[in-house]
Each structure stands twice: as C-alpha cells, then as structure tokens.
N, C-alpha and C positions, 0 to 999 in steps of 0.2 A: 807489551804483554805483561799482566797485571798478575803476580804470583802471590795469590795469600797466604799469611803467611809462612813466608820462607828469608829462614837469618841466618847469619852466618857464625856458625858453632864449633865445639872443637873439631879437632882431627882427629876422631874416635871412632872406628867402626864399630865399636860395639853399641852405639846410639845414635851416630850421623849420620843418616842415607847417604851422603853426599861425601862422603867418605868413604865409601865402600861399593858404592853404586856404578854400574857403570855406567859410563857418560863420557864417550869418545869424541865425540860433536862440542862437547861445553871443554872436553881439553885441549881439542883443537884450537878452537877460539881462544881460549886461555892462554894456551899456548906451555899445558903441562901444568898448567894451578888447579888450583880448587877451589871451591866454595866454600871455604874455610877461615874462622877468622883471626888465622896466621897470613892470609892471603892479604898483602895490603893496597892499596890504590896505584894504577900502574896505566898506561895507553901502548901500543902498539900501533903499525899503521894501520890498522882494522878495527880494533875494538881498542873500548876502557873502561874499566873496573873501579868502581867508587864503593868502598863501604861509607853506609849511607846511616846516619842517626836517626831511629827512630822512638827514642823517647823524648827529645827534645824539651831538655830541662825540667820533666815534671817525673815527679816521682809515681811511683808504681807503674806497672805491665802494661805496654803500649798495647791499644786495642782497635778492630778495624774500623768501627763508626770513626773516631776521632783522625786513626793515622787515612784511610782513605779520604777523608774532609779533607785534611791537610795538603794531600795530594792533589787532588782538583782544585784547591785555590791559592794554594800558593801561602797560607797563614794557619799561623801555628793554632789551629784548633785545639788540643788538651789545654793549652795555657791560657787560651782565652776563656774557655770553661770549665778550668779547675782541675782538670782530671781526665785522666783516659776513659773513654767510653765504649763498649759495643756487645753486640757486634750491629744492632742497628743503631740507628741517628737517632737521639734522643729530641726533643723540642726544639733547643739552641741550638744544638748542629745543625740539625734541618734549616732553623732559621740561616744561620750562616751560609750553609749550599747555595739553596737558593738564593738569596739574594744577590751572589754575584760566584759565579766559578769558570774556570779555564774554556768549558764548552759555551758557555753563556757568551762570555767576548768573542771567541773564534768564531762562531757562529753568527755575532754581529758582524763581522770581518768580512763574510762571504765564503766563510771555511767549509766544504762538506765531512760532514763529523758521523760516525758511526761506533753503535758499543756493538762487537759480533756477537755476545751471545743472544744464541733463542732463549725462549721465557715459554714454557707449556700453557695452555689456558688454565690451570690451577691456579698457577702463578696470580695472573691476572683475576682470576675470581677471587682472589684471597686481597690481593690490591684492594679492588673495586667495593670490596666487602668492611672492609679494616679491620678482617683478621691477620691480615701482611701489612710490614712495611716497606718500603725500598732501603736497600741500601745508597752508602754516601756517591757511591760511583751511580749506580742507578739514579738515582735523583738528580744528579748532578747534569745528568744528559736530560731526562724526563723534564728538567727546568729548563736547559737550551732549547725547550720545543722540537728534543728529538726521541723519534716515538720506540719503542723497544722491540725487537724483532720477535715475531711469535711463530708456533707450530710449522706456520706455514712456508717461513723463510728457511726455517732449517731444512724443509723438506727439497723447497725449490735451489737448496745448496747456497741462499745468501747469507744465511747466518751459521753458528756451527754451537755443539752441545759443550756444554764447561768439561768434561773430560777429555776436550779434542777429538774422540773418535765415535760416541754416539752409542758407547755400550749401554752408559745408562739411561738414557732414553727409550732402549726398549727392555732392559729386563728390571728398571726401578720403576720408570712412569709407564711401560707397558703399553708406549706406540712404537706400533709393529714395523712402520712405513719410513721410522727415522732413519737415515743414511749412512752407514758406516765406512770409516775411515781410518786406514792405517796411521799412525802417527807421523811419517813420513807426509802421508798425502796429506793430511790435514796442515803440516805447517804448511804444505806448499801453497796450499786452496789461503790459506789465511795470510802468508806473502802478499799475491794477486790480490786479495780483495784490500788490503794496506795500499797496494799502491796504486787502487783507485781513487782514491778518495786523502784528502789533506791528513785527516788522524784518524785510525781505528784500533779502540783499544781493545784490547780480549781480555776479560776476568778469569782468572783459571780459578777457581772457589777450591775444588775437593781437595788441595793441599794442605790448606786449612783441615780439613773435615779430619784427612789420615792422621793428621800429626795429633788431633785432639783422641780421636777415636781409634788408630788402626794399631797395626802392628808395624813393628819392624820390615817384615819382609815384605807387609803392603806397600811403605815407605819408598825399600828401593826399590821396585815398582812402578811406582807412582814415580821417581826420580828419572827411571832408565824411558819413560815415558816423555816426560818433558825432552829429555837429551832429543827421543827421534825426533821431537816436533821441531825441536832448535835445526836437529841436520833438515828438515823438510824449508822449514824457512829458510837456511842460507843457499839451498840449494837455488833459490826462486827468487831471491833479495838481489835486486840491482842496485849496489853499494855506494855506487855514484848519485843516484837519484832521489836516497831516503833517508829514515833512521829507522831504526831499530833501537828502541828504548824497554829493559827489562828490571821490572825492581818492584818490590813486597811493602805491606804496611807493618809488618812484625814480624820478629820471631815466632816459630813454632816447631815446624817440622823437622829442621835442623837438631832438634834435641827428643829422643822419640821414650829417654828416660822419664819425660815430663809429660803431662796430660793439659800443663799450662802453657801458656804464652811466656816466650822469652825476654830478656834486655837485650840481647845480641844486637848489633847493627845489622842492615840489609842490605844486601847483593845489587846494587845498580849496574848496569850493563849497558853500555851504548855502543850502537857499530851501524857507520856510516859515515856520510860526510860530512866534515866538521866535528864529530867524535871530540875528541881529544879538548879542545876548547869551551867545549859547552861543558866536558867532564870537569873542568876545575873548576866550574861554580858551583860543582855540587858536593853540598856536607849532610844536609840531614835533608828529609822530607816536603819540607818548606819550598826546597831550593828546585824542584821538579815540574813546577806550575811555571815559572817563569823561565826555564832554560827551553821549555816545550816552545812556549811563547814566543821567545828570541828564535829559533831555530825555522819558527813558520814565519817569521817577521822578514827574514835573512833567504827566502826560499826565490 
C-alpha cells in the first residue's frame, strides 16, 4: 500500500494528524507507537517499522516523480538526475522506468502483477491525447505490459477508487454507478484481491492532495481513514501466507503547518512472513525494489 506523501513528523498535534488522530488499528500494530519521528525502527513477532530515507543524499525536497522511480527500480533516481523531480516523470525518469523496473522483471518471472486502482476514461483521454502524463508507479506497470484498470473494473468490484471508498468518484467525477465502501470493507476487498495475485500495489494519491491543499481536520480524517482500512486489511490478511508492505515517497501530510513537501523520513511498514529480515535491509528508498524482489524469490 503506496501512501503519498506521508513522513514521519514531530509529535505535535497541533500540525501532525498522526499525532492526534485516531488510529486504534495502526497502535495496535504498533503496539502503542506512532508515526512519529521519535518512533525509531523496531520488529515484533508481527510487524517492523523502518524509518525509511527519502532524500537520499541529494539536496532539496524529495519529490514523487523521482522518489516513486526510485521505488520501482530499485536506483537512486534524484542522483542519477541531479535532483528531485515531480510530481510527474520528466524525460530521464521516464527513460529510466521504462527501460527496466521491479514489474518489468517480475513479470518476466511469471509473476501476475496488478496496480488496483481504477483510472476514469478522462484519465485515459488525457493519456491518449498528451495532455496527461503517467505517473512513475503508472508507467512503471504500463511498461511491464500491464494494462490499467478502467471504469469498468471499478464497477465490476476488480479494481477500487484512490480514496478507498469511492466517494469521489461520484460526487468529484460524477459516476453515479461507482460502488461504495466502508473503509473497513474496502481494506478487506483489497486483502483478497492481494492474495490473488504475486504483488498488488494500491496508490492511495489524496494524502498527498490534503497535506498540499486541506486542512487540518481534513488531515485527521483522511488519517482516521487509512487506520479503518488498515483494521479491514488485517482483518482478512493471512499472515502466514503474504506480506504486507506500507511506505510513502516523501514527506508531506505529517506536517499540515506547511503547504510543502518535507525532509522527514518515511514510515515503512512490513507485516508478515519473514517481516523482520527483509526489515534490516531496509534504509532508504532504494532498498524497497530488491527486498520486494528477495521476498517473491524466497516464496
């Protein structure tokens, strides 16, 4: 589960959702922490917690073209192109995606690979048009030769809406027929469809959007939000059988005093089997592409 960004900030409720938010499901897990970055790397028999570097050696404000690149392939993209980039793939990046990223091998492997969210047909008229670009995670599957789920997956319940429950599919894009979802049901539906299939990622985008745009008490909202989907998910997670891999490509939301992007680190989250192991290879960004790798190598 692909959280834009979300970093890990002080322990302020007066600016941290995550500090103030409730989220009974993410202390459970935690096991009474936070998402805070007092909160330092730790495992349990269940879960482990990595703060995760995502500026990785380059100066200024990690951004999501660059830090999602990074993510799917495994190489430090701002350093190889000077600089943080986004929030879409400039030229290079794009170059970079494509020519080789984490879906691209998995996918030569024999992996079945899905990204859940729908895409509206705007979406795609905007594509097909080049008045859109893809983002670095979009592309990255779009180059695996894996196609993106439209209107009509979301309707037929195989794909699901970036807010997890489908409010704004009818009262932003204004299809009336899209399927709504308790945030409970929704992790649960996105559980099962994970453990159909080798890897599916879920982009959650609007955490990004609040922290840039909302307010505060959008924030802890949008927070107490993620938490029920987290209780829907472990509700429906066979522990023994998967992973569950959770972590951001920047700072943002964690600080709602700002309208920018943070330096904070990010929140990684693994819970399943093998947890613990694959947690100590992870430092920064980089290190996400190939523990995914080892982990389906090892399955």
């Amino acid at each position: 589960m692909f959280l834009d960004g979300v970093g890990l900030g002080e322990a302020d409720a007066e600016k941290n959702p995550f500090a103030c938010g409730d989220t009974p499901n993410l202390g459970a897990l935690l096991e009474g922490r936070t998402l805070v970055d007092a909160t330092s790397r730790f495992s349990t028999d269940m879960v482990s917690f990595v703060p995760t570097d995502a500026c990785l050696g380059v100066d200024g404000r990690p951004q999501s073209a660059t830090g999602q690149a990074t993510i799917v392939t495994g190489l430090n993209v701002p350093q190889m192109t000077g600089r943080h980039w986004g929030p879409k793939p400039n030229a290079d990046i794009q170059r970079i995606v494509s020519a080789d990223n984490l879906f691209i091998r998995l996918a030569a492997q024999g992996h079945s690979l899905r990204l859940a969210n729908a895409y509206p047909t705007s979406f795609f008229n905007g594509i097909n048009s080049g008045r859109r670009s893809y983002s670095s995670l979009q592309l990255a599957f779009v180059t695996a030769g894996i196609s993106l789920y439209t209107h009509q997956h979301l309707r037929s319940g195989h794909a699901f809406a970036a807010d997890f429950c489908g409010d704004e599919w009818r009262s932003r894009l204004q299809v009336s027929d899209a399927p709504l979802y308790s945030p409970e049901e929704a992790g649960r539906r996105l559980a099962s469809k994970g453990q159909r299939h080798s890897l599916v990622l879920f982009d959650h985008w609007p955490s990004d959007v609040v922290g840039h745009r909302g307010t505060m008490d959008q924030a802890v909202d949008l927070v107490g939000r993620i938490d029920a989907v987290l209780g829907g998910i472990m509700d429906e997670w066979h522990l023994d059988e998967g992973l569950v891999i959770i972590t951001s490509d920047h700072g943002n939301l964690e600080d709602m005093s700002t309208r920018n992007h943070t330096l904070n680190r990010v929140p990684t989250i693994l819970i399943g089997r093998g947890h613990a192991g694959l947690a100590d290879r992870i430092h920064d960004l980089t290190d996400l592409a190939p523990v995914i790798t080892r982990y389906l190598a090892d399955m």
